[in-house]
C-alpha positions in Angstrom: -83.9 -1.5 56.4 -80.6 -2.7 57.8 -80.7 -5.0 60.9 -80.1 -3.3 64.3 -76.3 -3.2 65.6 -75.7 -6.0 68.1 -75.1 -4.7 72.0 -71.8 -3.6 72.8 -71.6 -6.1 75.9 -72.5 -9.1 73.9 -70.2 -7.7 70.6 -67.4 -7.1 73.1 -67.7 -10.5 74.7 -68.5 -13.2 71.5 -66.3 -15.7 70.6 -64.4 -15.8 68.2 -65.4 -18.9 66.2 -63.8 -18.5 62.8 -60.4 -17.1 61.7 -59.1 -17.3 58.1 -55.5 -17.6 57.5 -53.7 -17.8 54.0 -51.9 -21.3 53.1 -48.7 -19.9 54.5 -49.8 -19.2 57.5 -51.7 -22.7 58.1 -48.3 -24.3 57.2 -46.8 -22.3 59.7 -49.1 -24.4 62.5 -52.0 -22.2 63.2 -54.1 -24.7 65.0 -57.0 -23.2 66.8 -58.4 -19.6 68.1 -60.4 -19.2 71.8 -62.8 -16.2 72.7 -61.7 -13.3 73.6 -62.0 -12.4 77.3 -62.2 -8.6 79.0 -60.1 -8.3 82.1 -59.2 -5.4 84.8 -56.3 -4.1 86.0 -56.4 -6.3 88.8 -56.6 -9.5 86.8 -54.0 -8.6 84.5 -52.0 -8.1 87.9 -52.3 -11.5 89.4 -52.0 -13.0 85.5 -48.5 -11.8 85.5 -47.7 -13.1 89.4 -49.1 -16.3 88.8 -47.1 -16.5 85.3 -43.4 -16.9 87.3 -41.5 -18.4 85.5 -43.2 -18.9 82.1 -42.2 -16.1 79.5 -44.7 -13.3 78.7 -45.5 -10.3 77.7 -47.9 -8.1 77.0 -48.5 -5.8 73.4 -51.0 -3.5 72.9 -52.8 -2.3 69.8 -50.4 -0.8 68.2 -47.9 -4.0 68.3 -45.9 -2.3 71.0 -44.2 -4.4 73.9 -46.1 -3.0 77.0 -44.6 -5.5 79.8 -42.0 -8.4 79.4 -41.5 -10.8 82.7 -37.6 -11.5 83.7 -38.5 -15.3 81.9 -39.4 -13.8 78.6 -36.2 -11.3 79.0 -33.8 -14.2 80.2 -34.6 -16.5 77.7 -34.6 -13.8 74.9 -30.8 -13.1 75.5 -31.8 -9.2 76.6 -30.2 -7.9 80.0 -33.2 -6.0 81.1 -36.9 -5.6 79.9 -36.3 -1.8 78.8 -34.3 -2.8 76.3 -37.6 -4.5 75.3 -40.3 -2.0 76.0 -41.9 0.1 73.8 -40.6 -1.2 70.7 -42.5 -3.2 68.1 -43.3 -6.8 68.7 -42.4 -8.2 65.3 -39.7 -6.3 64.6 -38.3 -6.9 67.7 -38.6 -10.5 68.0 -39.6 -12.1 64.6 -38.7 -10.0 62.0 -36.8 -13.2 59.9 -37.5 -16.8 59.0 -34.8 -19.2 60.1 -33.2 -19.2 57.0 -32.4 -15.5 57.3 -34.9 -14.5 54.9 -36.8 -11.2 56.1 -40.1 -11.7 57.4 -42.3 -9.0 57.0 -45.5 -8.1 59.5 -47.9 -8.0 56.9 -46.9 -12.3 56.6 -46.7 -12.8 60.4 -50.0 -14.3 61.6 -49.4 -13.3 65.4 -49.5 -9.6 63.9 -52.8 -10.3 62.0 -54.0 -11.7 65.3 -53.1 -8.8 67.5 -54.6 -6.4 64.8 -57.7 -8.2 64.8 -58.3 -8.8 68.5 -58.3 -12.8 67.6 -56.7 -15.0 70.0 -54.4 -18.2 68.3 -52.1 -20.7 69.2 -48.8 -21.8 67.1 -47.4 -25.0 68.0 -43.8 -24.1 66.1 -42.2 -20.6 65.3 -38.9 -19.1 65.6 -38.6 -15.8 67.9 -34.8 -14.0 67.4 -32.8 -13.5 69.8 -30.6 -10.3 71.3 -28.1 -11.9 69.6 -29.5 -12.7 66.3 -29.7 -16.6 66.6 -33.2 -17.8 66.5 -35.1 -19.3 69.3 -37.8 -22.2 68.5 -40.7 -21.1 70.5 -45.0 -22.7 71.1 -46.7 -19.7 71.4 -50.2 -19.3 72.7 -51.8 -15.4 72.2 -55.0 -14.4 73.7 -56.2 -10.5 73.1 -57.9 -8.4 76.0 -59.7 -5.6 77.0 -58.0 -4.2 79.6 -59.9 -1.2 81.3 -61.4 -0.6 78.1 -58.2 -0.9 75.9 -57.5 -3.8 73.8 -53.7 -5.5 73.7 -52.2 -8.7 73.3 -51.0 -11.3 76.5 -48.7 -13.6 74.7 -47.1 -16.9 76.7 -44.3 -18.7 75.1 -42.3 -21.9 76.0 -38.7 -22.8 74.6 -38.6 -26.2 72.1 -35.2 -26.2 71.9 -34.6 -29.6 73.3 -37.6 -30.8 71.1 -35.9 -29.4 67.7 -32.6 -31.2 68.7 -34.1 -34.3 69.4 -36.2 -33.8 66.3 -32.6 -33.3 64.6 -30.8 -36.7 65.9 -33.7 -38.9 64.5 -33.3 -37.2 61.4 -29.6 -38.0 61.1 -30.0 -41.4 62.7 -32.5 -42.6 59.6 -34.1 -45.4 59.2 -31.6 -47.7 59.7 -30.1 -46.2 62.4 -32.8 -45.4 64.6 -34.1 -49.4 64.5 -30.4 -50.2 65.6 -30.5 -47.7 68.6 -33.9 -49.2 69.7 -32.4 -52.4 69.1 -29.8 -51.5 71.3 -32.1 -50.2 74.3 -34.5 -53.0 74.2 -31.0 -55.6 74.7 -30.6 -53.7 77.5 -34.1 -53.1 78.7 -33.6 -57.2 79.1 -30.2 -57.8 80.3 -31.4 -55.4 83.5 -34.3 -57.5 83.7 -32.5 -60.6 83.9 -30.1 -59.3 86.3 -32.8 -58.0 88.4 -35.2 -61.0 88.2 -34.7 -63.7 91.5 -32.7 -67.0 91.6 -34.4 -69.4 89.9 -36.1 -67.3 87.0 -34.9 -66.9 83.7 
């Protein structure tokens, strides 16, 4: 006899304790899932009030941009969030690597996320732009039920001043980097000496 089908509250409302990911997709810095949470209407209202200035949007189950804030469409390059809604998420957005390489959906882990209603965070990826130059984004997905229909609320932040700085240690190397520390901690103590009283060394 087969064991009885769980309730639909408590199916609808476990956490999601386990995601499996291929190698790529663990290298791409898939770092942890969270439960899955059912919201209203309402709450999905005040999420995007609250959410101001922080870029977002919303997909639904079929991978199709459903709401984009004036952040999300700003930072994109896009003049206005129609130009945005109702087309596909990853094709839109994240349909190459960096490199210029295509990158198909069936390889994108936010894609397998949103498909399987399984929340994850990425600390690095690379969204494209209007324009076609890529954007280094953290991205943070959670699914939902809203009124009974599942999508996709996805919050991302800009790391463009972190790849840069990431760049100029790079190219600095070894050698250089000890001689710009060097460099600030001789003057770290020449503004202490100048700011320490008569009398002190």
């Amino acid at each position: 006899m087969s064991a009885a089908a769980p309730d639909s509250e408590d199916a609808t409302t476990q956490s999601v304790t386990e995601v499996l990911y291929s190698p790529e997709m663990t290298e791409r810095g898939v770092v942890r899932v969270a439960p899955r949470r059912r919201w209203s209407a309402a709450d999905v209202q005040e999420a995007l009030v609250i959410s101001g200035q922080i870029p977002l949007w919303l997909v639904d189950g079929d991978d199709r941009i459903a709401f984009v804030n004036d952040a999300a469409v700003r930072l994109l390059g896009y003049d206005d969030d129609a130009e945005l809604i109702g087309r596909p998420s990853h094709d839109s957005v994240h349909w190459k690597h960096p490199d210029g390489s295509p990158f198909p959906a069936e390889d994108c882990p936010i894609t397998h996320a949103t498909r399987r209603g399984e929340p994850v965070v990425i600390e690095r990826d690379w969204w494209v732009r209007k324009d076609g130059s890529m954007l280094p984004i953290s991205i943070h997905c959670v699914q939902m039920e809203i009124d009974g229909r599942m999508g996709t609320a996805m919050t991302f932040h800009d790391q463009t001043a972190i790849v840069q700085a990431e760049k100029e240690r790079r190219s600095l190397g070894p050698a250089g980097a000890a001689h710009r520390g060097a460099c600030v901690a001789g003057e770290d103590r020449r503004s202490r000496r100048c700011a320490a009283p008569a009398g002190r060394p």
